[in-house]
VEXDREN-2710 file (C-alpha; in Angstrom, 1 decimal):
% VEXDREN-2710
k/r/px/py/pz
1/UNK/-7.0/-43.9/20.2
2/UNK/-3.3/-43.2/20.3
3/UNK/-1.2/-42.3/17.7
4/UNK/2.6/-42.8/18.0
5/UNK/5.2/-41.1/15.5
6/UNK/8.2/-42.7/15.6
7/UNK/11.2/-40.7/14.4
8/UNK/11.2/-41.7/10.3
9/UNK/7.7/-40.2/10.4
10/UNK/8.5/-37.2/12.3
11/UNK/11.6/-36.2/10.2
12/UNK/9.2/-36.8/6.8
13/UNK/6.7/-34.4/8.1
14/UNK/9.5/-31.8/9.8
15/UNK/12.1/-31.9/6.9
16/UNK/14.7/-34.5/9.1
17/UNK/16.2/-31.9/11.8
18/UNK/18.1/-33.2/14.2
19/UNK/15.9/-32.3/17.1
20/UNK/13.6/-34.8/15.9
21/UNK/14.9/-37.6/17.3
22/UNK/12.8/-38.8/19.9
23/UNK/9.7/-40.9/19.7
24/UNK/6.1/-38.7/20.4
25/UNK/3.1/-40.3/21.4
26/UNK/-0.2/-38.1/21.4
27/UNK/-3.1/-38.7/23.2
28/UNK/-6.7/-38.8/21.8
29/UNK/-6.8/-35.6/24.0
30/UNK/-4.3/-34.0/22.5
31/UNK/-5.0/-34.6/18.9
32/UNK/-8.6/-33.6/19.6
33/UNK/-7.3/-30.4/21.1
34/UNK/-4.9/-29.9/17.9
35/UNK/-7.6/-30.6/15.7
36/UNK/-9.9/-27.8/17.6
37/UNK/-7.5/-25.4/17.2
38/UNK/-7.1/-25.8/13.9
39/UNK/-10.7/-25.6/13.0
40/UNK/-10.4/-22.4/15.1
41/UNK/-7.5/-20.8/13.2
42/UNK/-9.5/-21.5/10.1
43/UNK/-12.6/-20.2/11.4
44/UNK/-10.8/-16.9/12.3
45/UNK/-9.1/-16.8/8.8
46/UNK/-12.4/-16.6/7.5
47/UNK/-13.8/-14.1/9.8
48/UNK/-10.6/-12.0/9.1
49/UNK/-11.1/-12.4/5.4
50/UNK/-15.1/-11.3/5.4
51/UNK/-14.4/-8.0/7.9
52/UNK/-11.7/-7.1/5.3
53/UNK/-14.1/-7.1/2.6
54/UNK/-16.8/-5.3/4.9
55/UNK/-14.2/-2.7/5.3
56/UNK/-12.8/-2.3/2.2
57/UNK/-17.0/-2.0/1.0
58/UNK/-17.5/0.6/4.0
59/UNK/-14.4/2.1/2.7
60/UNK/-15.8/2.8/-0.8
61/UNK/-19.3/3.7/0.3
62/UNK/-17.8/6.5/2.7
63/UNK/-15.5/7.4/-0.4
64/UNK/-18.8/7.8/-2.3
65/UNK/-20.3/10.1/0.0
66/UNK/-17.0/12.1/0.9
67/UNK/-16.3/12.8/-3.0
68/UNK/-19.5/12.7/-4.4
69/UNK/-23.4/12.7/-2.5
70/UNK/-22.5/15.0/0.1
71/UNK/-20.2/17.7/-1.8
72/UNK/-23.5/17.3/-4.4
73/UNK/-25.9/18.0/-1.7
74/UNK/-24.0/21.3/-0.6
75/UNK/-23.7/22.3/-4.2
76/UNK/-27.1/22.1/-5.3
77/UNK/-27.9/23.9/-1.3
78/UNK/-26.2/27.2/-3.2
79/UNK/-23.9/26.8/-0.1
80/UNK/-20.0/26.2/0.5
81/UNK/-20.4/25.2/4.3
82/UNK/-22.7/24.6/6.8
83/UNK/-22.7/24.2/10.9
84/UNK/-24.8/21.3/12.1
85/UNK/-26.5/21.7/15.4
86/UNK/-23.7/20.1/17.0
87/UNK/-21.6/22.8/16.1
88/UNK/-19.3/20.5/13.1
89/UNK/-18.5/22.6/9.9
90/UNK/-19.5/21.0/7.1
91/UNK/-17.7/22.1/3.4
92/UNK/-16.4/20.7/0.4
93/UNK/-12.7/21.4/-0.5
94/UNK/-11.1/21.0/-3.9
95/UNK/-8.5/17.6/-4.2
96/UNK/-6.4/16.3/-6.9
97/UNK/-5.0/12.7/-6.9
98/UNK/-2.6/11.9/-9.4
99/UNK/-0.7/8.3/-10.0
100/UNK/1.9/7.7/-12.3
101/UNK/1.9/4.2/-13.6
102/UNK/4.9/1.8/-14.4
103/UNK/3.3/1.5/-18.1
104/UNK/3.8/4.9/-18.5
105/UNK/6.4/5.9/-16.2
106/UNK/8.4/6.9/-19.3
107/UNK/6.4/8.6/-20.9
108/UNK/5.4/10.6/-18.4
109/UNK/9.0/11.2/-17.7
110/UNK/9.3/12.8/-20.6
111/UNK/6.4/14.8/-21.0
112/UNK/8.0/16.2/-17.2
113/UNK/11.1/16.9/-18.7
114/UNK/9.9/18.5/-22.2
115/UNK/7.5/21.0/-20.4
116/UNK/10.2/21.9/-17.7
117/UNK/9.2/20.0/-14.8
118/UNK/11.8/17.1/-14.8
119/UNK/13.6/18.2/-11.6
120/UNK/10.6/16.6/-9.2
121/UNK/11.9/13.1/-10.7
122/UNK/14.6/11.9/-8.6
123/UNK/16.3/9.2/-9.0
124/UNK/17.6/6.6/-6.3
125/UNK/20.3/4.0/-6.5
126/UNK/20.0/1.0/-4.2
127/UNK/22.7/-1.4/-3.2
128/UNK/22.2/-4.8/-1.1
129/UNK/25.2/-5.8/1.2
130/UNK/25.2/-8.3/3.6
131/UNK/25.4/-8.0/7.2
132/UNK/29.1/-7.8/7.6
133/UNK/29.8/-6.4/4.2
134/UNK/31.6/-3.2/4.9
135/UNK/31.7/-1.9/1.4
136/UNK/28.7/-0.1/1.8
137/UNK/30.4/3.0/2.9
138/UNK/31.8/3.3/-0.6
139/UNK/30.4/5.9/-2.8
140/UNK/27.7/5.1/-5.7
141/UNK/31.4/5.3/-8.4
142/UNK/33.4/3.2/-6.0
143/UNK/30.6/0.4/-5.8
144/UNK/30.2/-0.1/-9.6
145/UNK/33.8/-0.1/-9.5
146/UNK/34.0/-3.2/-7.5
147/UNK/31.7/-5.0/-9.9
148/UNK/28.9/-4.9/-7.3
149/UNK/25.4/-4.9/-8.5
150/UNK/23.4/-1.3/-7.9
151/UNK/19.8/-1.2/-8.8
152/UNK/18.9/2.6/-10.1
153/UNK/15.1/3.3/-9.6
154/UNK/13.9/6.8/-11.4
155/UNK/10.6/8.1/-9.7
156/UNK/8.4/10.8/-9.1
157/UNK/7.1/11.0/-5.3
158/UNK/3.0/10.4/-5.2
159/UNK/2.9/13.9/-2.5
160/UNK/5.3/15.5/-5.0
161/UNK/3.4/14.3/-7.7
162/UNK/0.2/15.6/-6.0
163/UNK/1.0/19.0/-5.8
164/UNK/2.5/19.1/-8.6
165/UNK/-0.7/18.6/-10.2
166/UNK/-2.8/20.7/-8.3
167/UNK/-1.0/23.8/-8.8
168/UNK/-0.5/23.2/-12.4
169/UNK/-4.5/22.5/-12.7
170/UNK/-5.2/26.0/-10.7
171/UNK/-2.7/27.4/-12.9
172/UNK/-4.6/25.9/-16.0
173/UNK/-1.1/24.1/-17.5
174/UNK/-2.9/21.3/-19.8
175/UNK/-1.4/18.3/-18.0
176/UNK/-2.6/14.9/-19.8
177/UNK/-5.5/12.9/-17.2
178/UNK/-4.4/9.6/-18.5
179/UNK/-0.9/9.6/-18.4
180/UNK/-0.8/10.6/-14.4
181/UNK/-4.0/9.3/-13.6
182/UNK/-5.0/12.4/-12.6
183/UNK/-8.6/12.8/-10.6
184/UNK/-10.1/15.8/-9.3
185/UNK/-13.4/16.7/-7.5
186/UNK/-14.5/18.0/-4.2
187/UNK/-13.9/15.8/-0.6
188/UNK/-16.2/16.9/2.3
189/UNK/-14.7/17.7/5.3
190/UNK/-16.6/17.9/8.8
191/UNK/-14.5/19.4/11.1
192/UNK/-15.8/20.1/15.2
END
């Protein structure tokens, strides 16, 4: 069987570029081989798609054991660290995570700011030029000036934010859970 696509065809199914000009005829051969390697591209999309989720679940189970069965195990042991006959230190070290969400980006702002801590917001102003735009060298004052668009984003950096909330925990500073998302526990650690 052979297929020929004549150029109104070709230009309905490529959006009518110039190049497109010339009549293409494709072989049974080739069409089979086209029609192989699409079968193929979507057999690999699949496989892609199923290892993702088998990582992301190995991910959580190792998370699991990290933060909680094996940080257990050495608390109810009595001990804080172990050596396995290998010679690998096992412990369990304290960790804080903390998020802040868009939702409550405000109000955690301000609960920042009321109890003193609102200098680890900053605050960055972004301006899009295009490529042979020179106004970019302008100051932020010169660029709302012009009557170009800035965008001003107000944020407090997750590491920043991280520490933060450790050493105000260690310090015992009543920081709301909810409102940074704050989550603390023990990790393991096995280090050689």
């Amino acid at each position: 069987m052979e297929i020929k696509l004549d150029k109104d065809i070709l230009d309905d199914i490529l959006g009518g570029e110039a190049i497109n000009t010339l009549a293409v005829e494709a072989t049974d051969g080739e069409i089979h081989r086209i029609a192989e390697l699409a079968n193929k591209q979507l057999e690999l999309e699949r496989g892609v798609t199923t290892l993702e989720l088998e990582l992301k679940a190995k991910k959580e189970e190792l998370r699991s054991v990290q933060e909680h069965d094996l940080p257990d195990a050495l608390a109810e042991a009595g001990v804080s660290e172990i050596r396995l006959a290998d010679g690998s230190r096992v412990k369990a070290e304290p960790f804080v995570t903390a998020h802040i969400s868009k939702a409550k980006a405000d109000e955690a702002h301000m609960w920042l700011i009321k109890h003193g801590f609102g200098d680890i917001i900053k605050r960055e102003v972004t301006a899009k030029f295009g490529k042979n735009d020179d106004k970019w060298k302008l100051a932020v004052e010169a660029l709302q000036a012009k009557g170009i668009e800035i965008d001003t984003k107000e944020a407090v950096h997750h590491s920043t934010l991280r520490a933060f909330a450790k050493e105000q925990m260690e310090q015992g500073t009543d920081i709301p859970v909810d409102l940074f998302g704050l989550y603390s526990g023990f990790k393991s650690k096995i280090a050689k």
